[in-house]
ZAGU-243404 format. One record per atom (N, C-alpha, C): residue number from 0; residue in one letter; atom name; y, z, x. Coordinates in nm, 3 decimals, decimal comma, always signed. Layout:
% ZAGU-243404
{n=NUM&res=A&atom=CA&c2=Y&c3=Z&c1=X}
...
END
This chain:
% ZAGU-243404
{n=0&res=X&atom=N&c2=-0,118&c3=+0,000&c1=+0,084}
{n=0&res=X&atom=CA&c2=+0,000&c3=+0,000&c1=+0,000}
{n=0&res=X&atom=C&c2=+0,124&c3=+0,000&c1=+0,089}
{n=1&res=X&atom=N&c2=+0,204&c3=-0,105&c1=+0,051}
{n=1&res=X&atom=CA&c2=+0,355&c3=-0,094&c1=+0,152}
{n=1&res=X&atom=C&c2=+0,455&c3=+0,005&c1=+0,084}
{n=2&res=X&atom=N&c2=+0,516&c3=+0,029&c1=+0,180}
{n=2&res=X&atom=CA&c2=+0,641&c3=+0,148&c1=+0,108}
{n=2&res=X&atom=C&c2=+0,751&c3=+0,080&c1=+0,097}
{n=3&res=X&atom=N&c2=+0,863&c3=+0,138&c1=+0,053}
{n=3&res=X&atom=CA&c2=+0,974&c3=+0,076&c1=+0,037}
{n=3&res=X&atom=C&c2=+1,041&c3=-0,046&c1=+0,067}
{n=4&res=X&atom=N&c2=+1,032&c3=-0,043&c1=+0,213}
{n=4&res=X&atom=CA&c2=+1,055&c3=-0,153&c1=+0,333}
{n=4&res=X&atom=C&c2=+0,972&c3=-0,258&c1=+0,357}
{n=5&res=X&atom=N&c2=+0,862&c3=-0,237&c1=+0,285}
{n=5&res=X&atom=CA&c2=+0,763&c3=-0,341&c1=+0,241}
{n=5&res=X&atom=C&c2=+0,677&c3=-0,315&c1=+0,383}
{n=6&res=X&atom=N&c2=+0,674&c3=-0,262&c1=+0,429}
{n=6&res=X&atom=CA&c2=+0,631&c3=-0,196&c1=+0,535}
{n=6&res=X&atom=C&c2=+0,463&c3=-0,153&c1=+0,522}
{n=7&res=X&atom=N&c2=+0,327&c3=-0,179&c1=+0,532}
{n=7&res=X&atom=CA&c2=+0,183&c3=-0,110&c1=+0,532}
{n=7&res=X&atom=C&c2=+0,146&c3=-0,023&c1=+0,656}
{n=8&res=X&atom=N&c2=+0,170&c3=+0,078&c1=+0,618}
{n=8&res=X&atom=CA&c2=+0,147&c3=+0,180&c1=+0,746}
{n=8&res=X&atom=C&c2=+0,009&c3=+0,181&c1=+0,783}
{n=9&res=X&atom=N&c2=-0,062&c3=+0,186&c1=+0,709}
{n=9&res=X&atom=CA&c2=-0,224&c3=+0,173&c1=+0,732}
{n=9&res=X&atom=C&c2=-0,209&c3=+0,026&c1=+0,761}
{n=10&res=X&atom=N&c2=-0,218&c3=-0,090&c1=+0,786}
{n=10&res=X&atom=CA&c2=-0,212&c3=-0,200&c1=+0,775}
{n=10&res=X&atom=C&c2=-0,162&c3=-0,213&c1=+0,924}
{n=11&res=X&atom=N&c2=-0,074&c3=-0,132&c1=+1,008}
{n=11&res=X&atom=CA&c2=-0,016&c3=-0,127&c1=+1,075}
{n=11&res=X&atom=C&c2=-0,109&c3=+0,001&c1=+1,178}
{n=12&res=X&atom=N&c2=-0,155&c3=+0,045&c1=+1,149}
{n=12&res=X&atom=CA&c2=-0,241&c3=+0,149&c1=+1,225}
{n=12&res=X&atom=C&c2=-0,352&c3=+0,075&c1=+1,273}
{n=13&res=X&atom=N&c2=-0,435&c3=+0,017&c1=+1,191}
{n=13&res=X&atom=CA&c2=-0,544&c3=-0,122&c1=+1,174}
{n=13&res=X&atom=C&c2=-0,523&c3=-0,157&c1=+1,323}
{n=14&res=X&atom=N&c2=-0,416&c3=-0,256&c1=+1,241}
{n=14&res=X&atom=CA&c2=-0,403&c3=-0,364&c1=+1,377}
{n=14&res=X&atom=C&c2=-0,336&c3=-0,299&c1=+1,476}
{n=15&res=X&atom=N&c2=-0,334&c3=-0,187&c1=+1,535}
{n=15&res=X&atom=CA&c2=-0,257&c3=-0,156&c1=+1,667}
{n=15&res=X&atom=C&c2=-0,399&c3=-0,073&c1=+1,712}
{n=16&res=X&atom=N&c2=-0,522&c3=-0,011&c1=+1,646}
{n=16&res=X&atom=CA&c2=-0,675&c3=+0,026&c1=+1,721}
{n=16&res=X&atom=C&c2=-0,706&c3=-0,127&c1=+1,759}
{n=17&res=X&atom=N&c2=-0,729&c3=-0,174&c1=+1,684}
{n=17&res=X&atom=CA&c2=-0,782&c3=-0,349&c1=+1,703}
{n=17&res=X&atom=C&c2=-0,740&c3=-0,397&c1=+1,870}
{n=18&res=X&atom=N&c2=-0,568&c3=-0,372&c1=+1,863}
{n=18&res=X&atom=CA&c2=-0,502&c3=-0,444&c1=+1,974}
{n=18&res=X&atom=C&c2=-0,532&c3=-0,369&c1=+2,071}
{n=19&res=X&atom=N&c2=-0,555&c3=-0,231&c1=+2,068}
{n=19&res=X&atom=CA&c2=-0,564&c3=-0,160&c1=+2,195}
{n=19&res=X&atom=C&c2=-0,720&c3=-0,195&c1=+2,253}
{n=20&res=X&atom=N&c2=-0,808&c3=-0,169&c1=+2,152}
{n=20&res=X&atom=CA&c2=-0,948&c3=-0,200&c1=+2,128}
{n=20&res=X&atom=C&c2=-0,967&c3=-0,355&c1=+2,239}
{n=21&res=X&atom=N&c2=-0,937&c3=-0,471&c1=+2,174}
{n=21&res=X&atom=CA&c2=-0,951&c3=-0,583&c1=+2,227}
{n=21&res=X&atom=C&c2=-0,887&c3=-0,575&c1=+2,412}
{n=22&res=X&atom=N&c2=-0,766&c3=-0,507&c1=+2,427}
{n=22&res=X&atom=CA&c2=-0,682&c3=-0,527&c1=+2,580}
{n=22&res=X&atom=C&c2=-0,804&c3=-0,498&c1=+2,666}
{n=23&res=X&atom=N&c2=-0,846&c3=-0,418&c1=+2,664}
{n=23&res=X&atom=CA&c2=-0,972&c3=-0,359&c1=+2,731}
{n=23&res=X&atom=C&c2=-1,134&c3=-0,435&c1=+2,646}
{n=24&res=X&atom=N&c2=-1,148&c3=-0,532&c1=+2,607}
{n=24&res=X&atom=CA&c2=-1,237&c3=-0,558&c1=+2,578}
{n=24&res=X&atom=C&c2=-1,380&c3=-0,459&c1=+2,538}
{n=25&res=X&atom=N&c2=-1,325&c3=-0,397&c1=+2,472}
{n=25&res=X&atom=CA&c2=-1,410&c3=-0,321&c1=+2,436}
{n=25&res=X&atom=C&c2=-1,424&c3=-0,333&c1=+2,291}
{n=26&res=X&atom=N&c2=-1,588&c3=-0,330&c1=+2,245}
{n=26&res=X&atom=CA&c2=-1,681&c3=-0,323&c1=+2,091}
{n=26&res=X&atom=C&c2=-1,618&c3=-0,241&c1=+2,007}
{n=27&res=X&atom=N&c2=-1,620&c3=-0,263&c1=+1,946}
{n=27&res=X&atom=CA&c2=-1,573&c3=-0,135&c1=+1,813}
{n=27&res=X&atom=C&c2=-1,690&c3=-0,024&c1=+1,827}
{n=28&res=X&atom=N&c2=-1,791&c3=-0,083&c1=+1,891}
{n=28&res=X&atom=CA&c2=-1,902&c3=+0,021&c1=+1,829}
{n=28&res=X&atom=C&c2=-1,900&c3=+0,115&c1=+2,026}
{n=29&res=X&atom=N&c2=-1,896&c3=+0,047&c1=+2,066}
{n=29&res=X&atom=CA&c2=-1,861&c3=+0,110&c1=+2,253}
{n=29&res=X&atom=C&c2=-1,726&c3=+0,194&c1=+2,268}
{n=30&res=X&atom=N&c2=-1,609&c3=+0,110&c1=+2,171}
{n=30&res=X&atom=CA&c2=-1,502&c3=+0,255&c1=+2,141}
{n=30&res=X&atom=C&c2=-1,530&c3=+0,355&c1=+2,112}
{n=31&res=X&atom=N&c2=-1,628&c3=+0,361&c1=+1,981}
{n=31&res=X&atom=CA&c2=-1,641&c3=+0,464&c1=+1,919}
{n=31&res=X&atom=C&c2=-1,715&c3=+0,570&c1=+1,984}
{n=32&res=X&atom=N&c2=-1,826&c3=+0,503&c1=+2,057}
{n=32&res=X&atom=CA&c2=-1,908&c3=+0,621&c1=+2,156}
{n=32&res=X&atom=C&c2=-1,803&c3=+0,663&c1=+2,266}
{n=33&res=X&atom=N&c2=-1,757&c3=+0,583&c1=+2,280}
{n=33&res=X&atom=CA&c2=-1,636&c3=+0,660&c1=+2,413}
{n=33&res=X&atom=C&c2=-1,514&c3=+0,759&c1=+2,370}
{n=34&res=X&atom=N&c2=-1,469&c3=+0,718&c1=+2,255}
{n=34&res=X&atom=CA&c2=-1,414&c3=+0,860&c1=+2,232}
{n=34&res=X&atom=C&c2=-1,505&c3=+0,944&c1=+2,155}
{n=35&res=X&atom=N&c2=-1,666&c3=+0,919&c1=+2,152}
{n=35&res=X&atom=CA&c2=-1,712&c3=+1,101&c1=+2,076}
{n=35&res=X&atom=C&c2=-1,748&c3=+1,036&c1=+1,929}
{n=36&res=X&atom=N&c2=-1,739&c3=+0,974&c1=+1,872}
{n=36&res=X&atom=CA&c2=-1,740&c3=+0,945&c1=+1,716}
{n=36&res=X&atom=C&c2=-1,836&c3=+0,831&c1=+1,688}
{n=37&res=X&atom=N&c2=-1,868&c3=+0,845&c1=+1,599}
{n=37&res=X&atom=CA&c2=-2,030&c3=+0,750&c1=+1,480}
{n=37&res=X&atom=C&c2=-2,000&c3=+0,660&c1=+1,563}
{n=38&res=X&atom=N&c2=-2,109&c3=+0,558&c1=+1,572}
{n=38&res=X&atom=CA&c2=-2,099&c3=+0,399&c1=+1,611}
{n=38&res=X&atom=C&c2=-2,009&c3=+0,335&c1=+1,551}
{n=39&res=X&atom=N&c2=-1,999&c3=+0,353&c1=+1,362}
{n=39&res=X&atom=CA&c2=-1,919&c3=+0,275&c1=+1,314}
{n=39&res=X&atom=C&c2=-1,793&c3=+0,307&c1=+1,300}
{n=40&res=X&atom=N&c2=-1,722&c3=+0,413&c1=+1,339}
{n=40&res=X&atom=CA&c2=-1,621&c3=+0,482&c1=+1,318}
{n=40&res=X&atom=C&c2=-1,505&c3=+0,380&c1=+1,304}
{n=41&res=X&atom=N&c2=-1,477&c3=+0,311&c1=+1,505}
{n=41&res=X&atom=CA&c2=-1,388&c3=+0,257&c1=+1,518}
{n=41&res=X&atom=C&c2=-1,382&c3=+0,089&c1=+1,375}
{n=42&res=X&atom=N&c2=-1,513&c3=+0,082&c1=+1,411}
{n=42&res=X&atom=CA&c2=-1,485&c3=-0,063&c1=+1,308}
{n=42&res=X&atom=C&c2=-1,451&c3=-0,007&c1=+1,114}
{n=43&res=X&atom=N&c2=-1,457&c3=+0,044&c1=+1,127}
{n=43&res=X&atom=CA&c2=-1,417&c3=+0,128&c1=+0,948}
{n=43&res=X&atom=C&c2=-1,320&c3=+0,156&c1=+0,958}
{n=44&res=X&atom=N&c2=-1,243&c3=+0,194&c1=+1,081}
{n=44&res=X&atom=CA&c2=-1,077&c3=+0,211&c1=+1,062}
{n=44&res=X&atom=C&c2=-0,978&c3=+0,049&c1=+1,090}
{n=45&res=X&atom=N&c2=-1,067&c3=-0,025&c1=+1,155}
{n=45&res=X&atom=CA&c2=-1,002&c3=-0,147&c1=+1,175}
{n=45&res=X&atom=C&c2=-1,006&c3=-0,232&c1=+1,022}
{n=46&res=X&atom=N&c2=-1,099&c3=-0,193&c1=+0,935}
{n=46&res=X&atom=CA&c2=-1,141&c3=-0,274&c1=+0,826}
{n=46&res=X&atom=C&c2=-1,077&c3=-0,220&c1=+0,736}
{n=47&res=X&atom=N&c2=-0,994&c3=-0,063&c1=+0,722}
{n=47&res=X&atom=CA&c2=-0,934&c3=-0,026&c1=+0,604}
{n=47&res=X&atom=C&c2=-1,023&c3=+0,042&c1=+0,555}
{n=48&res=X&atom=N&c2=-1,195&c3=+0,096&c1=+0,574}
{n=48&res=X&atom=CA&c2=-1,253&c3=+0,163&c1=+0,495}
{n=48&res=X&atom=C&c2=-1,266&c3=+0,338&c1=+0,526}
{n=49&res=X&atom=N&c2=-1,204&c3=+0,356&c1=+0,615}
{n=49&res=X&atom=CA&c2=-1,197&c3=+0,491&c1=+0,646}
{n=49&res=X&atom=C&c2=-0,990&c3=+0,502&c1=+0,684}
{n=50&res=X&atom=N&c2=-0,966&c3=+0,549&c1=+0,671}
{n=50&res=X&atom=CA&c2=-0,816&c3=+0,624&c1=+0,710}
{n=50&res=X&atom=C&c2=-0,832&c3=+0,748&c1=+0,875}
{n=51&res=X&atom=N&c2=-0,827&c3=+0,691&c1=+0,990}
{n=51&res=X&atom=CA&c2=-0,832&c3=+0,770&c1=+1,118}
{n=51&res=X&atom=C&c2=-0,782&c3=+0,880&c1=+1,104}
{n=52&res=X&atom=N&c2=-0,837&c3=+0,998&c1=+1,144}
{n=52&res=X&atom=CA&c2=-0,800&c3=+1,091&c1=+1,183}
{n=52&res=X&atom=C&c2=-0,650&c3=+1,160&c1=+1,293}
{n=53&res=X&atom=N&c2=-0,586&c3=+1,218&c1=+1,225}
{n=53&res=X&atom=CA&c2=-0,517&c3=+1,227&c1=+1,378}
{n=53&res=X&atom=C&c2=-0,539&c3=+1,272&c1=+1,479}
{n=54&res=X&atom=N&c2=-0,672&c3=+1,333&c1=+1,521}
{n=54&res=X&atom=CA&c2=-0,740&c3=+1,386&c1=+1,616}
{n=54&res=X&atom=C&c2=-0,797&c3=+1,229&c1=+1,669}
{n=55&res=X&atom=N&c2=-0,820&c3=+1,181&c1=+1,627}
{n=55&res=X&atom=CA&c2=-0,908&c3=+1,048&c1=+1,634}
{n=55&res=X&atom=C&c2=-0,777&c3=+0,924&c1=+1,715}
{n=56&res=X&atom=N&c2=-0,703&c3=+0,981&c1=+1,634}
{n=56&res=X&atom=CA&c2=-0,519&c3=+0,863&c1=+1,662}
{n=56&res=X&atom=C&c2=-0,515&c3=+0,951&c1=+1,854}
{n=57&res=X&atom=N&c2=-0,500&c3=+1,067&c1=+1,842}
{n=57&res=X&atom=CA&c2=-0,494&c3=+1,114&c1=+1,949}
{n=57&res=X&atom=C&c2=-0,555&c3=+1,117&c1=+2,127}
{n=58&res=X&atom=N&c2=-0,694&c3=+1,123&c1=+2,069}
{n=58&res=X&atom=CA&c2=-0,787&c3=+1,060&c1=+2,120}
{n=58&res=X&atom=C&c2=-0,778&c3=+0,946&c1=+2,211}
{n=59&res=X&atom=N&c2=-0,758&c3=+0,797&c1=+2,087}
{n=59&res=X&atom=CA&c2=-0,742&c3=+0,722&c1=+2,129}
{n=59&res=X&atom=C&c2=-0,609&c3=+0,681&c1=+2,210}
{n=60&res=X&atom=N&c2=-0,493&c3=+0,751&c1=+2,220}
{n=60&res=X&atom=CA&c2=-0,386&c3=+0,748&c1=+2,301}
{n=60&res=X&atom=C&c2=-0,457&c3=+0,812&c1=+2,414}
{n=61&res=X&atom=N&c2=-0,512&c3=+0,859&c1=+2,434}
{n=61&res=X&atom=CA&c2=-0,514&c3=+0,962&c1=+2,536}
{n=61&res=X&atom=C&c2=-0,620&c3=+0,867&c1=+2,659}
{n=62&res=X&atom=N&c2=-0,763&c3=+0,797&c1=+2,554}
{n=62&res=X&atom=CA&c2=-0,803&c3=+0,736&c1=+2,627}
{n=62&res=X&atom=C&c2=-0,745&c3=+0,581&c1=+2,705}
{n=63&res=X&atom=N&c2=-0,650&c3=+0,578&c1=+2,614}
{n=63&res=X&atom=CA&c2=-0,578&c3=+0,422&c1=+2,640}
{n=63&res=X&atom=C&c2=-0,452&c3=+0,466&c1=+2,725}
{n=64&res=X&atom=N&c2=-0,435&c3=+0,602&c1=+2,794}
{n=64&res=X&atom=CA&c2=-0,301&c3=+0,599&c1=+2,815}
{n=64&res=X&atom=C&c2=-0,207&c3=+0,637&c1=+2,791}
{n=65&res=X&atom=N&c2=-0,173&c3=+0,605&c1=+2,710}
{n=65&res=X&atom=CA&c2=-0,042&c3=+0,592&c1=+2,604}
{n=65&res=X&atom=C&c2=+0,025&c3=+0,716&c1=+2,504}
{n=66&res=X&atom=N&c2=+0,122&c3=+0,731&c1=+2,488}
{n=66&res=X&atom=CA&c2=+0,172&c3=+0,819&c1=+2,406}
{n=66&res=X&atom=C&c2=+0,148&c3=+0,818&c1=+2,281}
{n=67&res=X&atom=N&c2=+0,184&c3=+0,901&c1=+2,215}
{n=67&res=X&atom=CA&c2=+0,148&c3=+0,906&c1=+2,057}
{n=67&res=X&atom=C&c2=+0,298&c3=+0,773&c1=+1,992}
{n=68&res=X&atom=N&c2=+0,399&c3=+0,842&c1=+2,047}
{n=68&res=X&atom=CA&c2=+0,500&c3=+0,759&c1=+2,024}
{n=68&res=X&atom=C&c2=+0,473&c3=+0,620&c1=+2,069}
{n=69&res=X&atom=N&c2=+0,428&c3=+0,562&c1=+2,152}
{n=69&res=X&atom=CA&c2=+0,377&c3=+0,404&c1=+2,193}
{n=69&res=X&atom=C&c2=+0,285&c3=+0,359&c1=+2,090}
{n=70&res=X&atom=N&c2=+0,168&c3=+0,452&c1=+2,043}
{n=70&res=X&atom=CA&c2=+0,126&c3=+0,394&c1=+1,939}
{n=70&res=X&atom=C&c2=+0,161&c3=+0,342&c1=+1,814}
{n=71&res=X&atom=N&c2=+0,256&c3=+0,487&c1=+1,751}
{n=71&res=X&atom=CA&c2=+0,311&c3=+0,399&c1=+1,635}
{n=71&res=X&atom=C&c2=+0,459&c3=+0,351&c1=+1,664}
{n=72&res=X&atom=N&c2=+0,516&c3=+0,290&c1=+1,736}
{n=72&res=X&atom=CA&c2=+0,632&c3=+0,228&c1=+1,816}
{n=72&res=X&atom=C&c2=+0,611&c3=+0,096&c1=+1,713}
{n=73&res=X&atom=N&c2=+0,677&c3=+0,043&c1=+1,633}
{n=73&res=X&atom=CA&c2=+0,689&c3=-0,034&c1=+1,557}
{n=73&res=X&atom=C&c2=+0,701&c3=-0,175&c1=+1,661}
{n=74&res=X&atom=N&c2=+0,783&c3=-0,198&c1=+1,727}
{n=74&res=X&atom=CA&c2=+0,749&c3=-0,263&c1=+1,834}
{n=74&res=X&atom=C&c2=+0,670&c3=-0,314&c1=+1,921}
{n=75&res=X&atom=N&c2=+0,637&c3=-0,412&c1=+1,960}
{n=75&res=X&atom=CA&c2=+0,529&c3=-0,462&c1=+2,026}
{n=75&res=X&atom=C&c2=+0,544&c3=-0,416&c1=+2,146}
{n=76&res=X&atom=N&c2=+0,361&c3=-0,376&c1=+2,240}
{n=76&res=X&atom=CA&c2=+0,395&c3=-0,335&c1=+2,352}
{n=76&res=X&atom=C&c2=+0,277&c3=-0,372&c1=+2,396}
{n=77&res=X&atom=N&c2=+0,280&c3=-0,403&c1=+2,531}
{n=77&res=X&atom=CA&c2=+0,196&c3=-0,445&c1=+2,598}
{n=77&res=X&atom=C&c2=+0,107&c3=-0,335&c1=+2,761}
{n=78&res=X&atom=N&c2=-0,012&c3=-0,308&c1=+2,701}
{n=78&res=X&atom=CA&c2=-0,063&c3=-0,236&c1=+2,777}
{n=78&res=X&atom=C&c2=-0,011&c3=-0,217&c1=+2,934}
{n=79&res=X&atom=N&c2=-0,040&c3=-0,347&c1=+3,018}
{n=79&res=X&atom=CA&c2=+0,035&c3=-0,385&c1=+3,121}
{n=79&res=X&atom=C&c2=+0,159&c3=-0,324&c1=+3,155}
{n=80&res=X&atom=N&c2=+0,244&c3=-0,366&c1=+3,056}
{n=80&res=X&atom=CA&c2=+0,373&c3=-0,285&c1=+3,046}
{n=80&res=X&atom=C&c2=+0,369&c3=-0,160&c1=+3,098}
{n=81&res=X&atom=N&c2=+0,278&c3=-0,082&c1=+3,038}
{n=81&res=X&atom=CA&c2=+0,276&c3=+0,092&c1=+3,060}
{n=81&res=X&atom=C&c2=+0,217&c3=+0,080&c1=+3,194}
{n=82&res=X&atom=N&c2=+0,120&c3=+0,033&c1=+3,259}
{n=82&res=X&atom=CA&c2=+0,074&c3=+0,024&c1=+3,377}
{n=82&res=X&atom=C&c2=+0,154&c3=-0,032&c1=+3,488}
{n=83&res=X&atom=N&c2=+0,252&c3=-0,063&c1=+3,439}
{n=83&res=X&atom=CA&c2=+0,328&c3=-0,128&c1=+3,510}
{n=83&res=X&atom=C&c2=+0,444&c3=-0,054&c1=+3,614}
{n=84&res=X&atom=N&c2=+0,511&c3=+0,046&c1=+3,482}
{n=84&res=X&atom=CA&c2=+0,650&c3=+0,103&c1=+3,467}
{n=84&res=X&atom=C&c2=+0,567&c3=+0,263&c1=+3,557}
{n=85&res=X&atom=N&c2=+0,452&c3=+0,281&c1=+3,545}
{n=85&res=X&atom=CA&c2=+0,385&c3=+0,419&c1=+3,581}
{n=85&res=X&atom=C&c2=+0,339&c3=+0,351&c1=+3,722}
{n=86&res=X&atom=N&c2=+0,378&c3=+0,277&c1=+3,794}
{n=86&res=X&atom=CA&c2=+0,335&c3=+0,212&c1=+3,900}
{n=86&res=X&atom=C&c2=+0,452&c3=+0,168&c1=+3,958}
{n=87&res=X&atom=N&c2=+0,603&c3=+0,160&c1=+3,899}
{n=87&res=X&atom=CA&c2=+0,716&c3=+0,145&c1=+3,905}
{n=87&res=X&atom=C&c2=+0,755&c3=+0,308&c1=+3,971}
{n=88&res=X&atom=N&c2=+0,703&c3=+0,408&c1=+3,904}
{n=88&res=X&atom=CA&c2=+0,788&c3=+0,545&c1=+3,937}
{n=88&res=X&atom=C&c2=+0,741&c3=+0,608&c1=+4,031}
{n=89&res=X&atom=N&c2=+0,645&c3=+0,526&c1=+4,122}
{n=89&res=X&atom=CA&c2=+0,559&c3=+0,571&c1=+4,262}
{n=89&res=X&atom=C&c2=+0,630&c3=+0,539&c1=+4,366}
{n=90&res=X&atom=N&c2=+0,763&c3=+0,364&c1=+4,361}
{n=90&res=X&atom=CA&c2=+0,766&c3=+0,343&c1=+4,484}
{n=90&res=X&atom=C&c2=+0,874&c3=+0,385&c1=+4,491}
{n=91&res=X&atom=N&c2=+0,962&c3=+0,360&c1=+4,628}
{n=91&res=X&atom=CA&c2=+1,081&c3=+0,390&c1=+4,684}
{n=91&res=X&atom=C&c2=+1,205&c3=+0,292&c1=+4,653}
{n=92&res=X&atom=N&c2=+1,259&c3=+0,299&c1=+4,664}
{n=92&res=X&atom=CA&c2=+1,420&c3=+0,270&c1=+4,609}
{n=92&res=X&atom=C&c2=+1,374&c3=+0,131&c1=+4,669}
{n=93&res=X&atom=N&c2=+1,376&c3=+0,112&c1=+4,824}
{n=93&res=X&atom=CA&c2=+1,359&c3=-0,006&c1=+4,879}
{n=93&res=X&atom=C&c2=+1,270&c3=-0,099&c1=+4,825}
{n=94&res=X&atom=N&c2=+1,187&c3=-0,026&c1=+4,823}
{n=94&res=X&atom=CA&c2=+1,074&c3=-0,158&c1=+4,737}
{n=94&res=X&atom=C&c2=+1,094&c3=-0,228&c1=+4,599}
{n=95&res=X&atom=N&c2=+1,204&c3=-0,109&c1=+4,491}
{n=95&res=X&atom=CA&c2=+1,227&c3=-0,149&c1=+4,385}
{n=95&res=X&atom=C&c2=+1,314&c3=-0,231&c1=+4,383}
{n=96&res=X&atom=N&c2=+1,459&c3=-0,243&c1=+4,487}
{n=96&res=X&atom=CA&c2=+1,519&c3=-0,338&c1=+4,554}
{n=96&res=X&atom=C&c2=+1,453&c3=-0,504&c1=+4,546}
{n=97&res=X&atom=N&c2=+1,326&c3=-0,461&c1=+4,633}
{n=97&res=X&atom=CA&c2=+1,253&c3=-0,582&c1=+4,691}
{n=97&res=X&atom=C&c2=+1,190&c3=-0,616&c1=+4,549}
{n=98&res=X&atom=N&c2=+1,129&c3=-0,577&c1=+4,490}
{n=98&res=X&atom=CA&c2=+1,048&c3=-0,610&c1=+4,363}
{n=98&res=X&atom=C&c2=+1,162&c3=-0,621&c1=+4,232}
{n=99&res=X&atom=N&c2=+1,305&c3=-0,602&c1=+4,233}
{n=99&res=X&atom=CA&c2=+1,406&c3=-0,663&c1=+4,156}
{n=99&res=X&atom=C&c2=+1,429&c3=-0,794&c1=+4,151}
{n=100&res=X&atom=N&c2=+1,449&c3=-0,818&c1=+4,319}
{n=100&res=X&atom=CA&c2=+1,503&c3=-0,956&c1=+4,333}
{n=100&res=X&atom=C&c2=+1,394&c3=-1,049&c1=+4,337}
{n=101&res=X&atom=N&c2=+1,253&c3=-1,025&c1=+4,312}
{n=101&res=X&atom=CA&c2=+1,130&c3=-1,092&c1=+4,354}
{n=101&res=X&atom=C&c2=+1,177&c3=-1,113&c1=+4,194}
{n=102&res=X&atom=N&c2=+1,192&c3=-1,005&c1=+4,108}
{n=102&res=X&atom=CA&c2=+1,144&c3=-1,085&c1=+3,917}
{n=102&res=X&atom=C&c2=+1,267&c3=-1,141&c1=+3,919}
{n=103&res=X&atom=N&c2=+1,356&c3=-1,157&c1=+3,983}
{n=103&res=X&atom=CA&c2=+1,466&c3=-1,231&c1=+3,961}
{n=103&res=X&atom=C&c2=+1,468&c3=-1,375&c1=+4,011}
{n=104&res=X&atom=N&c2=+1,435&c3=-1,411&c1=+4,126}
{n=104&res=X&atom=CA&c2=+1,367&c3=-1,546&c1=+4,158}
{n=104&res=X&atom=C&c2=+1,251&c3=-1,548&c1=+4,106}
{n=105&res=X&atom=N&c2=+1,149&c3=-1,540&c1=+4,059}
{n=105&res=X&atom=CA&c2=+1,095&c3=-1,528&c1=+3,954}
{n=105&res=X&atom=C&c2=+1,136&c3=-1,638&c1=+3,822}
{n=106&res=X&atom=N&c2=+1,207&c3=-1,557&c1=+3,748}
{n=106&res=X&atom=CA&c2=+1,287&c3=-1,623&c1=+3,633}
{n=106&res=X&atom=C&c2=+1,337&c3=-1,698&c1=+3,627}
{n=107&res=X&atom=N&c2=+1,423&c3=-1,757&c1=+3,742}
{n=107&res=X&atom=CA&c2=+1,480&c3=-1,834&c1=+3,772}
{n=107&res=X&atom=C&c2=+1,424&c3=-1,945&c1=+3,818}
{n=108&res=X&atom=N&c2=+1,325&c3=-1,967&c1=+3,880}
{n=108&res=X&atom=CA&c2=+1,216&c3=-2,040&c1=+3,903}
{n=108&res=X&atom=C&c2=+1,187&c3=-2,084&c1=+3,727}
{n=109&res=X&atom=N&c2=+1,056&c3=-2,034&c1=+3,672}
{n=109&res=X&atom=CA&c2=+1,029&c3=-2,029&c1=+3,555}
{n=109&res=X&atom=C&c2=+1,151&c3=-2,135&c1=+3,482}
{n=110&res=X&atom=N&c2=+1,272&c3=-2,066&c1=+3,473}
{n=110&res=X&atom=CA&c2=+1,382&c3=-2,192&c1=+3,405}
{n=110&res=X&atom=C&c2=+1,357&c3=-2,308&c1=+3,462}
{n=111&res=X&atom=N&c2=+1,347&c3=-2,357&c1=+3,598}
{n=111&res=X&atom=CA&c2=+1,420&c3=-2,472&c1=+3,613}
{n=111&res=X&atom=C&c2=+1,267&c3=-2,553&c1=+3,590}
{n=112&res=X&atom=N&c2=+1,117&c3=-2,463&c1=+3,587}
{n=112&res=X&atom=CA&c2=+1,029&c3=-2,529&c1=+3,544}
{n=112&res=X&atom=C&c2=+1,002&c3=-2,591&c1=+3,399}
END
């Protein structure tokens, strides 16, 4: 059911296990043993026939990474991304320097392709 904003929050929970599910290539039924829960767990919440737990929502942030807030972040986000920026706050000023101007020729490249 959408709310006001026409918005499906369940509909929207769905497809963001699905997306996390698939980045890592992992089964619905190999999710589910990896965080602790039935074989069919994960695929019943992707299908709409069960409603996840928030222990279960939790869980799965926890094994993917990610914050509770990244999950339901209405916004698209890309796993990578988070692996990225947490691999960003390791190096030194200099390198972030060096790895600025690298995505900057980069892009610029990319255009004139």
């Amino acid at each position: 059911m959408k709310n006001i904003d026409g918005f499906d929050e369940k509909e929207f929970i769905r497809n963001r296990i699905f997306y996390l599910r698939n980045s890592k290539n992992y089964s619905a039924r190999n999710l589910s043993f990896e965080l602790g829960m039935s074989s069919e767990y994960v695929n019943q919440a992707e299908n709409g026939r069960l409603t996840p737990s928030l222990d279960f929502i939790i869980n799965l942030c926890r094994f993917f990474n990610i914050s509770i807030f990244d999950f339901f972040n209405e916004q698209p986000f890309v796993l990578e991304y988070k692996e990225f920026l947490d691999e960003l706050k390791k190096m030194s000023q200099t390198n972030l320097q060096l790895l600025l101007q690298l995505a900057k020729a980069l892009n610029k490249s990319e255009k004139i392709l």
